[in-house]
N, C-alpha and C positions, 0 to 999 in steps of 0.2 A: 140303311140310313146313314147319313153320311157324319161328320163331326160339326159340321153347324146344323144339321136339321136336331139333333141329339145336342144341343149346347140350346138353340132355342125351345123344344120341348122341354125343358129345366126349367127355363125365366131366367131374371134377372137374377144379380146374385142376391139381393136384397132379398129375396123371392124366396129364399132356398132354405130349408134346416138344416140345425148342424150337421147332421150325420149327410145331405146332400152335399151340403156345401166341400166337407172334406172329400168326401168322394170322388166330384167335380175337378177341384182343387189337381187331387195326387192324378187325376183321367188325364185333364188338363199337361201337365206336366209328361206323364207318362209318353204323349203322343206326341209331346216337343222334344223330346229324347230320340224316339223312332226318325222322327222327320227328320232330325239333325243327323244322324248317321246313317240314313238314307241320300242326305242330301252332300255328305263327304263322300259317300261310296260312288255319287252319280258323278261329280266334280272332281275326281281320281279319271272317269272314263272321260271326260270332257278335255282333260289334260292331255290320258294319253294318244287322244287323236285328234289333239290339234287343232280343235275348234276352236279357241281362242283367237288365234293368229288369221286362220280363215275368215275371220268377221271384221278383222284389220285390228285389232287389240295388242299392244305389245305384251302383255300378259294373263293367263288365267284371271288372276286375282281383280287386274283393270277390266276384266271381262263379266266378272260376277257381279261388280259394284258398281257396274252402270246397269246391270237390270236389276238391283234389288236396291232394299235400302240400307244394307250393309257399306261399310265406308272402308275404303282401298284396305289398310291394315284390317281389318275382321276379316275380308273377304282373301287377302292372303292366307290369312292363318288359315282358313279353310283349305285353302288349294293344297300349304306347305303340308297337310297333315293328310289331305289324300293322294299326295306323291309320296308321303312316308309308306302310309299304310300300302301300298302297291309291292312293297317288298317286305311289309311282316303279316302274314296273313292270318298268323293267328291273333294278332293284335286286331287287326280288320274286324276278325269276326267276334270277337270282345264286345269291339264299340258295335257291331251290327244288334247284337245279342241286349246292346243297352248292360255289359257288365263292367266298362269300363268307359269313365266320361270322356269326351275328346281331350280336354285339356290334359288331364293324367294318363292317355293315350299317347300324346305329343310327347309326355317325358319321356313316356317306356321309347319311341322312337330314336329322340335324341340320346341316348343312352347305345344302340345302337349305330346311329352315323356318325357319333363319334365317340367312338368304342373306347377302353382305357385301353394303353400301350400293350398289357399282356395279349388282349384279344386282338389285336392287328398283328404281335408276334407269332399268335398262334396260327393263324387263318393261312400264312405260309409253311410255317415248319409243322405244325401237326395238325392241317385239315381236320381228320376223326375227333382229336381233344376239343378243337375249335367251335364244333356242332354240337358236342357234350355241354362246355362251358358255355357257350349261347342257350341251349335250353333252358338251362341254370337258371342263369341269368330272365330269360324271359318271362320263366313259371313264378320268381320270386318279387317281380317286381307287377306281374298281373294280381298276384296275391297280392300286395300290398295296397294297389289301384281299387280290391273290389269297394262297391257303395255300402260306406254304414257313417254312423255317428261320427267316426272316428277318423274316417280317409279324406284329407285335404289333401289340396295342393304342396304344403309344405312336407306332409306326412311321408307323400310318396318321393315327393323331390330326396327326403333325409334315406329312403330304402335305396335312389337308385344312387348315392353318394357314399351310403355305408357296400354298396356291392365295389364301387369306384377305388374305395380304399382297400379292399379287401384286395383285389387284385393287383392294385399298383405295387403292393405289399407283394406280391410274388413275381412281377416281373423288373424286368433288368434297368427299364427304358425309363423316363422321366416321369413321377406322378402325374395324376391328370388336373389337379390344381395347377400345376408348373408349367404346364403344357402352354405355350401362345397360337401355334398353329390353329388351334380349333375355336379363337377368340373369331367372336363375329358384333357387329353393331348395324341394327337395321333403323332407318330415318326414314320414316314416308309420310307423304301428307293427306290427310283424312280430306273428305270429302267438301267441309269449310273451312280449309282452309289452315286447320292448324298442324302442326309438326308432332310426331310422332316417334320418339326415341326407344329404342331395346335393345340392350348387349347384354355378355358376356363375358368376362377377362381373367387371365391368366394372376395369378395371386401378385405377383410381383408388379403387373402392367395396372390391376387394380388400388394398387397403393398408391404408383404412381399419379393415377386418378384422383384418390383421397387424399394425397398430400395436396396436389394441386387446389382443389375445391374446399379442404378445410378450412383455411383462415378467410376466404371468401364469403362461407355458409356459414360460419358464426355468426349469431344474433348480434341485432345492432343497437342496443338501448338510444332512446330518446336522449338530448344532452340533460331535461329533468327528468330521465332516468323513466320513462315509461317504456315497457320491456317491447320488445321487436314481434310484433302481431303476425307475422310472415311464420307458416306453420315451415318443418325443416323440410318437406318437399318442396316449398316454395324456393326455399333457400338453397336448397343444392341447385333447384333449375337456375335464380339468379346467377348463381356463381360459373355454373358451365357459360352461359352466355358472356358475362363480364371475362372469362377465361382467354375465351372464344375474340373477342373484342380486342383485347389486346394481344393477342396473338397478332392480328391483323394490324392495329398500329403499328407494332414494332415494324412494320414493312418487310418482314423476315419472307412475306407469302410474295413480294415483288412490288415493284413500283414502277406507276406509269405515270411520264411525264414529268418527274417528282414529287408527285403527291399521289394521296394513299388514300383512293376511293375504296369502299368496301365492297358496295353493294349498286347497284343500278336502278333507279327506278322511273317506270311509266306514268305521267302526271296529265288530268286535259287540263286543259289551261282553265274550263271554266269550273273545275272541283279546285284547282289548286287557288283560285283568287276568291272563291267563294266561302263566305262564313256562314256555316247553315247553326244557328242560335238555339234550337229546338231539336229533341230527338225525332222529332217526325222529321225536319225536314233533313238530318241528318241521317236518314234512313232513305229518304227522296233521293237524296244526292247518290248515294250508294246504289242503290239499286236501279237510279236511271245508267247509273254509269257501266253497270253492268248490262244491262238489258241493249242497252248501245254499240257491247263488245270493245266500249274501249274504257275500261275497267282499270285500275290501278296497280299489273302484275309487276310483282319483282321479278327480276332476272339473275340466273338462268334458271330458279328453282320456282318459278312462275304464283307464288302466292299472291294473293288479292288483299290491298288495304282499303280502309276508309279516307277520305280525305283529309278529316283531320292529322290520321297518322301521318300522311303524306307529307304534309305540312311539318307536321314535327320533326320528321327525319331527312327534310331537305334543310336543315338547320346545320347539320353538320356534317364535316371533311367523310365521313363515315359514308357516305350516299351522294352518286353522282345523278340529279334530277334529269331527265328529258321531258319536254314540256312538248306535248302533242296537240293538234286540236281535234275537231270531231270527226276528221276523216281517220285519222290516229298519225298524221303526216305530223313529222317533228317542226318544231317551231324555235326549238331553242336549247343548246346543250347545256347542261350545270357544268357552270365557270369555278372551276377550285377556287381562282381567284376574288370569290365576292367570300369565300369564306374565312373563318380568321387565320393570321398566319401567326409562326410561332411566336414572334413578340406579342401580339395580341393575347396569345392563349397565357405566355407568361403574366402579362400585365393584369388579366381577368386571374388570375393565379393568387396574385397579392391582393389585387382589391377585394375578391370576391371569398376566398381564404377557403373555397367548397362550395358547396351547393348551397345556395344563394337564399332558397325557399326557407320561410320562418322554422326552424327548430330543427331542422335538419344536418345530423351529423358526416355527412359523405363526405370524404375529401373528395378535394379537389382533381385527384387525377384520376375520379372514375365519372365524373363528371363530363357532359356535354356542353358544348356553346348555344344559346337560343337568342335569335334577333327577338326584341322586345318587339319590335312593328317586325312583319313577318318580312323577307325577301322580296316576297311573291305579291306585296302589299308596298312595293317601295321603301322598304325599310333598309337605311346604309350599313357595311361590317364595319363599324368603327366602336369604340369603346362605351361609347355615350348609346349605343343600341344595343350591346351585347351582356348575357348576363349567364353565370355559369350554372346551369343545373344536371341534378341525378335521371337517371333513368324514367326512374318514378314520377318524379313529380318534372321533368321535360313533358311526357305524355300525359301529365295532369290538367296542366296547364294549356295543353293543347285542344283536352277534351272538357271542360270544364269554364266557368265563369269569372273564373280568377282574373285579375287585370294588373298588370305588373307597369309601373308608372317608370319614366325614364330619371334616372339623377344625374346632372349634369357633373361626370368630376366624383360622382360616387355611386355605392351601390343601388339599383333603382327599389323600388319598395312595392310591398303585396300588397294587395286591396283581396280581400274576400266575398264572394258572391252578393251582393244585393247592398253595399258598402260602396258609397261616392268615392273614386279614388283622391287624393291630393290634387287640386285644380279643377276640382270639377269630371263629370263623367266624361268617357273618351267618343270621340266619335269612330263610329266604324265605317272601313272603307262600303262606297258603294259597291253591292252586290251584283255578279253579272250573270246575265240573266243566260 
């Protein structure tokens, strides 16, 4: 009987007594364990012969995550952990055997391919010692990996870092903390869309990291002091990005033409002029736009926006627009020149003193430019359109009901959702259809 005719013979879980339901439960489990190292052992052979590439895939990993529902990074991890296990085979038969979980499989691997200095000493000058100390080494951190109460991921991570220092401690060559050669950083993008970061760094390359990101990742109190809601994961990802950003400013990565586009994006002209006021139809918009194929990709790293975003980030020098139509034939280049230039940024500087949005403490030089009437809506770069916002509340603004009123000669002012602005309500540009 198979594992759904024996899951239906049970019922529902609701169905079940305790003693079934546990039972169930740990059966359950037990045969996602099996399948899962059954399914790294098959994806080890699929690797090593090549069937990826045969299907026109550039890799394993892009190969498994178009036919399951695993997303590019899961389905890596798979691959990277049955090319491991192809060369530790008794680690292989661990995870086969269900006595060692893939994840804490992967350590005991990486522990090998990137061995500490003494064990790559050894592996030339005394072969024999070198298969001694490997044993060592493998029995002690398989022991550490078995399943109980007490074996996490951090548990076994601290066994294969106390073997790390054990040995660095007798060899001649650089600890393995000091080490940068073995520093790696991998970036991919999941299946919708979002970005995916994971490294590793050399203790000196990692400071280097935390000095950078510290004063960026520091909470930001409200100016009446309501403390920065942004949990510290949030706030290190902020700040890499803001890091990231001004890197790019400084124009240190190159400049064309003299100005300092960052990023390139694909726009159709009837998502970029359209305001879709509803989450439905701002979901209409998107999804026609994709089902069309001609979708909102950045370039060269080909992610997909909403049109709002779109909109938001054709606001500033940061993003050079191309405005396509529905064959995806370009129609029009984004002119650096409609964007502000530096007296303008200066002058929005003074007037605007920061980010411009009610109660908001950002200064001013991490701040954006945003036309009040959009570009792409006839809206001029001159001062009396331009108004200086954060990150945050740029794409707040963009996604949201807010209505920012012009001031002629001064700052323009907020109106909050469902709030007549100053003059009366605005009218919105006609929609194209």
């Amino acid at each position: 009987m198979g594992s759904g005719d024996s899951h239906t013979a049970h019922g529902e879980p609701w169905q079940l007594g305790d003693a079934e339901l546990r039972g169930e439960v740990l059966d359950v489990y037990a045969e996602i364990a099996r399948l899962q190292a059954r399914g790294i052992a098959l994806m080890g052979e699929v690797v090593e012969r090549g069937i990826s590439g045969e299907d026109g895939f550039r890799d394993a990993g892009w190969w498994l995550a178009s036919r399951t529902m695993l997303e590019v990074h899961e389905a890596r991890r798979v691959v990277n952990l049955a090319v491991s296990l192809r060369s530790q085979r008794e680690v292989a038969a661990a995870v086969a055997e269900q006595r060692v979980s893939p994840t804490h499989a992967q350590l005991i691997c990486d522990f090998f391919e990137m061995p500490p200095s003494l064990l790559a000493a050894l592996a030339e000058a005394d072969p024999e010692e070198h298969s001694k100390v490997v044993e060592f080494c493998r029995d002690a951190l398989l022991a550490a990996a078995v399943p109980g109460p007490g074996t996490t991921t951090a548990s076994v991570r601290r066994a294969k870092e106390r073997l790390e220092i054990r040995l660095d401690a007798e060899s001649d060559g650089p600890p393995t903390r000091e080490r940068d050669n073995v520093n790696h950083l991998s970036v991919s993008h999941t299946l919708h869309g979002r970005v995916v970061v994971h490294g590793n760094f050399d203790a000196l390359s990692g400071e280097v990291l935390l000095t950078a990101l510290s004063k960026l990742s520091a909470p930001q109190p409200a100016e009446d002091g309501t403390p920065d809601r942004r949990s510290p994961r949030k706030r290190r990802a902020d700040a890499l990005v803001e890091v990231c950003r001004r890197f790019l400013d400084s124009g240190v990565a190159g400049m064309e033409a003299g100005e300092k586009p960052h990023v390139t994006v694909l726009v159709n002209q009837r998502d970029l002029e359209r305001r879709a006021d509803t989450a439905a139809e701002r979901r209409s918009v998107s999804i026609t736009a994709l089902l069309d194929g001609v979708g909102l990709p950045w370039r060269p790293w080909g992610a997909t926006l909403t049109p709002e975003t779109a909109r938001a980030v054709a606001c500033d020098a940061q993003v050079t627009p191309i405005v396509v139509d529905d064959n995806g034939v370009p129609l029009s280049m984004g002119r650096t020149t409609r964007l502000v230039t530096p007296a303008q940024r200066r002058a929005l500087t003074v007037r605007d003193r920061g980010c411009a949005f009610p109660n908001c403490p950002v200064p001013s030089s991490w701040c954006e430019a945003h036309h009040v009437t959009h570009w792409a809506d006839g809206g001029p770069t001159d001062l009396d359109n331009m108004v200086l916002l954060c990150g945050a509340h740029h794409r707040h603004v963009h996604h949201s009901a807010w209505t920012i009123t012009s001031t002629p000669r001064g700052r323009p002012t907020f109106t909050p959702p469902g709030v007549d602005p100053p003059g009366g309500p605005v009218a919105h540009p006609p929609r194209v259809a």
